[in-house]
Legacy VTK file of the C-alpha trace (Angstrom):
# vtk DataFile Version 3.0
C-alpha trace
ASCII
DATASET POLYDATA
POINTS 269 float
-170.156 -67.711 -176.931
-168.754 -70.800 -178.413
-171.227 -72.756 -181.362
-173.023 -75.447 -180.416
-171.549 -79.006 -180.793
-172.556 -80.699 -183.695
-172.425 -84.125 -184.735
-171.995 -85.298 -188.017
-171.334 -88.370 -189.684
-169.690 -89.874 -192.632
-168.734 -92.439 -195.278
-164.951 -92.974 -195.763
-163.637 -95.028 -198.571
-159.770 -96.424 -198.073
-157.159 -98.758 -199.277
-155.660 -99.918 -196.460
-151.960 -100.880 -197.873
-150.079 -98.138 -196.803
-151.775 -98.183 -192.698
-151.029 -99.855 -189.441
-154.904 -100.354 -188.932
-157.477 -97.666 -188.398
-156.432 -96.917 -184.576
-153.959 -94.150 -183.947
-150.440 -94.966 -183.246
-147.898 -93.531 -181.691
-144.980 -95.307 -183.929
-147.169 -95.779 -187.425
-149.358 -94.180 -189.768
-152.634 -94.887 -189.530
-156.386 -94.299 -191.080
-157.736 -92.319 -187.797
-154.735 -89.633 -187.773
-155.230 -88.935 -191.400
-158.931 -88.625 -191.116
-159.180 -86.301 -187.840
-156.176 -83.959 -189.430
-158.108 -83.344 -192.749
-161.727 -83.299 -190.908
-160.031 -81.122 -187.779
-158.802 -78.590 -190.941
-162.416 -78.090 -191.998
-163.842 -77.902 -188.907
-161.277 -74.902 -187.885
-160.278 -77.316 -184.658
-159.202 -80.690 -183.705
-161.927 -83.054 -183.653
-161.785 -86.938 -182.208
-163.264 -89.570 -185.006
-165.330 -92.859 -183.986
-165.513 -95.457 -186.731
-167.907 -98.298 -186.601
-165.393 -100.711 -187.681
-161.568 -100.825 -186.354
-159.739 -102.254 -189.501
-156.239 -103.944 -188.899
-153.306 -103.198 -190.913
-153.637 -103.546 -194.541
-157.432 -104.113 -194.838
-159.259 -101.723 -197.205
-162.821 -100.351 -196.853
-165.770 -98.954 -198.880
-168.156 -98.150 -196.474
-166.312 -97.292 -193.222
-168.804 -94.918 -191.167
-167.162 -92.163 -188.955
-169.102 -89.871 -186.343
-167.203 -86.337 -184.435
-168.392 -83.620 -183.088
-167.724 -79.893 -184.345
-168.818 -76.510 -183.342
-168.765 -75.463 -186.815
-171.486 -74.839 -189.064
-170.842 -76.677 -192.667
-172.620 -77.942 -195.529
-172.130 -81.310 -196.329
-170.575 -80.435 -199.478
-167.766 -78.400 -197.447
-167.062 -81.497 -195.262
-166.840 -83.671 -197.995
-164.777 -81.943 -200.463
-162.904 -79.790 -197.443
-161.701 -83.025 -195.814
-160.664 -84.651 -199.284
-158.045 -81.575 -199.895
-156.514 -82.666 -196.872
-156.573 -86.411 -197.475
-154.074 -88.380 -199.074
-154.992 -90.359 -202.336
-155.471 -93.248 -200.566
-158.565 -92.140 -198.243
-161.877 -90.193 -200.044
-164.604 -88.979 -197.772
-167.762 -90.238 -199.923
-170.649 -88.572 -197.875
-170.856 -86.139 -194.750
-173.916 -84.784 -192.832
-175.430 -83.461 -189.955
-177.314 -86.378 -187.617
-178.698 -86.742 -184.089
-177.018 -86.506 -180.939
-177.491 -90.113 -179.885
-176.018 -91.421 -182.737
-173.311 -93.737 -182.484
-170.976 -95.419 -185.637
-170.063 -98.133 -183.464
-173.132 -98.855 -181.151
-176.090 -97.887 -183.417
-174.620 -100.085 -186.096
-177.216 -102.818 -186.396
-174.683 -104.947 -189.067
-171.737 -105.213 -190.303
-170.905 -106.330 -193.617
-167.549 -107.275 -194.938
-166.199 -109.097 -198.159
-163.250 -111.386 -198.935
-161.832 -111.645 -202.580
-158.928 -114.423 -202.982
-157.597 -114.164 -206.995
-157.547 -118.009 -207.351
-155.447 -118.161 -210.151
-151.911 -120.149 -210.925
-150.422 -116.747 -211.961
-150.081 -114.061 -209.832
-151.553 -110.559 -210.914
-149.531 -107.525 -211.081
-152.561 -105.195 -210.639
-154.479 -107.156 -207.660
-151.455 -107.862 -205.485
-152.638 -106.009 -202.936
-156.492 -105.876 -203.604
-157.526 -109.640 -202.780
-155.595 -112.303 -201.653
-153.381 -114.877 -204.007
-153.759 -118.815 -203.591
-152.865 -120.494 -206.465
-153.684 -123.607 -205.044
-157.490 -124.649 -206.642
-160.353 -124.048 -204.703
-164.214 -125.668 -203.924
-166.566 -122.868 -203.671
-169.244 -124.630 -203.454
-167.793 -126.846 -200.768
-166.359 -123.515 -198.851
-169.894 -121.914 -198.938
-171.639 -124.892 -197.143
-168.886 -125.192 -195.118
-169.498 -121.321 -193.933
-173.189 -122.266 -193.118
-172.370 -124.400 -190.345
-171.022 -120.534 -188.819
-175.069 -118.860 -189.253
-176.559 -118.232 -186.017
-175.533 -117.044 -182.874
-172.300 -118.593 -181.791
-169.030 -118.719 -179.351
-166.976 -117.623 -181.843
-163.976 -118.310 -179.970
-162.174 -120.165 -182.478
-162.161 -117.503 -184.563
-160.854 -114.777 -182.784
-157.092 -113.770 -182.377
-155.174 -113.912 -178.970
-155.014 -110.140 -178.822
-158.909 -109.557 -179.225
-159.950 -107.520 -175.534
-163.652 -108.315 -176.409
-165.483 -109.343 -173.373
-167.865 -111.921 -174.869
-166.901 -114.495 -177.776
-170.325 -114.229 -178.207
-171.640 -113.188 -182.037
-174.458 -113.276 -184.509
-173.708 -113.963 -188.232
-176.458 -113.343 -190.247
-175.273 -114.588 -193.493
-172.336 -115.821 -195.289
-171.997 -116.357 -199.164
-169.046 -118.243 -200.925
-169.149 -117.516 -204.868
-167.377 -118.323 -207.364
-166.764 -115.949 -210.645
-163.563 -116.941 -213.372
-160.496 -116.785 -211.151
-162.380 -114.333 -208.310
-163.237 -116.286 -205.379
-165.745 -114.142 -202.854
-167.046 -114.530 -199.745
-169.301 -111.806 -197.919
-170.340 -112.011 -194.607
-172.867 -110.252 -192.254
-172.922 -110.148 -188.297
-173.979 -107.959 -186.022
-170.412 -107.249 -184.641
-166.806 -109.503 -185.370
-163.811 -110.564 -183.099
-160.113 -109.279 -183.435
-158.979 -111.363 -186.949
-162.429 -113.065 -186.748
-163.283 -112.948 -190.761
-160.029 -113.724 -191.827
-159.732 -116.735 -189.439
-162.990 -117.927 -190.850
-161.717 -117.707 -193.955
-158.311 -119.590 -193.726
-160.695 -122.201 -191.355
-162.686 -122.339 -194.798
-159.425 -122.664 -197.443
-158.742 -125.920 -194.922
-162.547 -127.211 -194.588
-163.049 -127.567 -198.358
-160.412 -130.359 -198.533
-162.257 -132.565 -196.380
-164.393 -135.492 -197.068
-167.293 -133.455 -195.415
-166.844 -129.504 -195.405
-169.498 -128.977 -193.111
-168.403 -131.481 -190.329
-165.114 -130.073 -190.095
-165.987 -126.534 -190.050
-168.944 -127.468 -187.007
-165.893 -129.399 -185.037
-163.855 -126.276 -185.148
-166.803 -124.228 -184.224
-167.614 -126.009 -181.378
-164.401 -126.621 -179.784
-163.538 -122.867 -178.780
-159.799 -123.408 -179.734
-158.447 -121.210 -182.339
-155.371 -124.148 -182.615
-158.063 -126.215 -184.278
-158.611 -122.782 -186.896
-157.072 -122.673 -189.842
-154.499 -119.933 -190.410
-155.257 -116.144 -190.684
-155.689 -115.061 -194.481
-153.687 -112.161 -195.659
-155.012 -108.635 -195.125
-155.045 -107.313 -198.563
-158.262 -109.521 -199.640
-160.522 -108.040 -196.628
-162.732 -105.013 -196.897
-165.221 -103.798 -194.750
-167.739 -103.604 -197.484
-170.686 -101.140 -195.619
-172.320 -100.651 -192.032
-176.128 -100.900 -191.661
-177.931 -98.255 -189.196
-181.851 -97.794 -188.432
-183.185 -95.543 -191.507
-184.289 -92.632 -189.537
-180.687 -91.733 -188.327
-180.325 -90.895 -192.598
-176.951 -93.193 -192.831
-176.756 -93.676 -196.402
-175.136 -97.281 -198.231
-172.057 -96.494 -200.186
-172.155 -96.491 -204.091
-173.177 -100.487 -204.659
-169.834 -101.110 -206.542
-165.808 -103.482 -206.356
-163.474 -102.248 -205.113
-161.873 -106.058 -206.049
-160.884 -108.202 -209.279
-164.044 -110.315 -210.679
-167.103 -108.020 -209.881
-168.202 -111.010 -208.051
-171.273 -109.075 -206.242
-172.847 -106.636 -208.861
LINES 1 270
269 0 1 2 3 4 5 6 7 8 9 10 11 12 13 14 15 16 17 18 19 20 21 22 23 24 25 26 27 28 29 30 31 32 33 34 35 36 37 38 39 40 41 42 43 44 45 46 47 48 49 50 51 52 53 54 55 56 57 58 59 60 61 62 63 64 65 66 67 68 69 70 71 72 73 74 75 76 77 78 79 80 81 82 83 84 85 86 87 88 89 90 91 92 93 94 95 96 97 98 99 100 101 102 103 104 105 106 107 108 109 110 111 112 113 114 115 116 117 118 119 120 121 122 123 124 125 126 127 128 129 130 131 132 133 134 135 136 137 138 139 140 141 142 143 144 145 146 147 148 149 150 151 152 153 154 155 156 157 158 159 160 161 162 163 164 165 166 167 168 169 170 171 172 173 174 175 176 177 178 179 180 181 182 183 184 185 186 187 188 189 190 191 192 193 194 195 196 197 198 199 200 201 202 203 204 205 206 207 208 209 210 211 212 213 214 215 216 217 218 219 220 221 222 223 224 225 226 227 228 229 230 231 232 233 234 235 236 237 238 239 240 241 242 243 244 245 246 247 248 249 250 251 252 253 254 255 256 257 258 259 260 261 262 263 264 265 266 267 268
């Protein structure tokens, strides 16, 4: 008789540079087809990968969570180092284990939490060109982080979101958002139960256009409110956006990923 389905979870660290998004594709390489090959090797069959997060093209991630289901018995230290054979050098598996049967990466998420790095320096960097985003152009933080508090609380985000987002409601709660400032690094993290298509990069170029204004906050409350993502400012680049970790109820065992940058300016040691 055949084993028992299992499911397991895990932690999947990636820079996103070299993917068309985490979704498979029929036409592009992407973050889901590398994971289920290497994963599907271990396991000793193909296997189907959920992530709690659907990254677009070029966005990076330290704390992606993954669920599948295998028949195969293995420790976590086999699924771990197993899968990172297989991987390229661009995706690590950082943790694997066994966990319930009703859990869920996307639905039993309770947050989300992603981080934006802009290098906000006249000169570009060879190092961080595609690690956080380059605008040369000088920036308020302090104005773009009470700006970004006019966006806490539950909202109709519709401004934010991108015409090809299929979600159903607009609807979404951000719990927090933090604008810092460290040297040239520029940093804002964000948390919310759940985000739109584009929705924290939109914020973010609404933001880069908000802290020019006589009053930040105003402008970024106008935008808010009218539901038109004309009024939005443009859509920053890809490279600065990570999906920095996921946040489950502590009996399912999830654990956070390392507390560490991936980014230039260790802005949120």
């Amino acid at each position: 008789m055949p084993d028992a389905l299992r499911r397991i979870a895990a932690l999947v660290e990636y820079d996103g540079t070299e993917y068309a998004g985490w979704q498979s594709q029929a036409h592009a390489p992407s973050l889901q087809d590398a994971v289920e090959a290497a994963l599907g090797f271990v396991a000793g069959a193909p296997v189907t990968a959920t992530c709690a997060g659907r990254t677009d093209a070029g966005v990076h991630a330290v704390g992606q969570i993954v669920h599948f289901d295998a028949g195969a018995e293995r420790t976590p230290r086999a699924w771990v180092l197993g899968a990172n054979t297989r991987l390229p050098a661009t995706i690590a598996l950082k943790w694997a284990g066994e966990v319930r049967a009703d859990f869920h990466a996307r639905h039993t998420a309770l947050r989300r939490i992603y981080r934006y790095y802009i290098l906000n320096s006249s000169a570009r960097s060879a190092l961080d060109r595609l690690r956080a985003a380059w605008i040369p152009k000088a920036l308020d933080a302090e104005a773009m982080h009470a700006a970004a508090q006019a966006l806490v609380g539950e909202h109709d985000f519709s401004a934010f979101r991108s015409v090809e987002c299929q979600s159903k409601s607009p609807v979404r709660r951000i719990e927090r958002i933090t604008v810092r400032r460290l040297g040239d690094c520029v940093g804002l993290e964000i948390a919310a139960n759940a985000f739109l298509h584009h929705m924290v990069r939109n914020i973010v170029g609404t933001l880069l256009d908000a802290q020019l204004e006589t009053d930040p906050i105003d402008a970024m409350k106008r935008v808010l409110s009218s539901r038109d993502r004309r009024l939005a400012g443009v859509t920053a680049p890809a490279e600065g956006l990570y999906l920095w970790r996921v946040e489950y109820p502590r009996d399912y065992g999830i654990p956070a990923p390392p507390e560490r940058v991936s980014a230039p300016g260790e802005l949120f040691c």
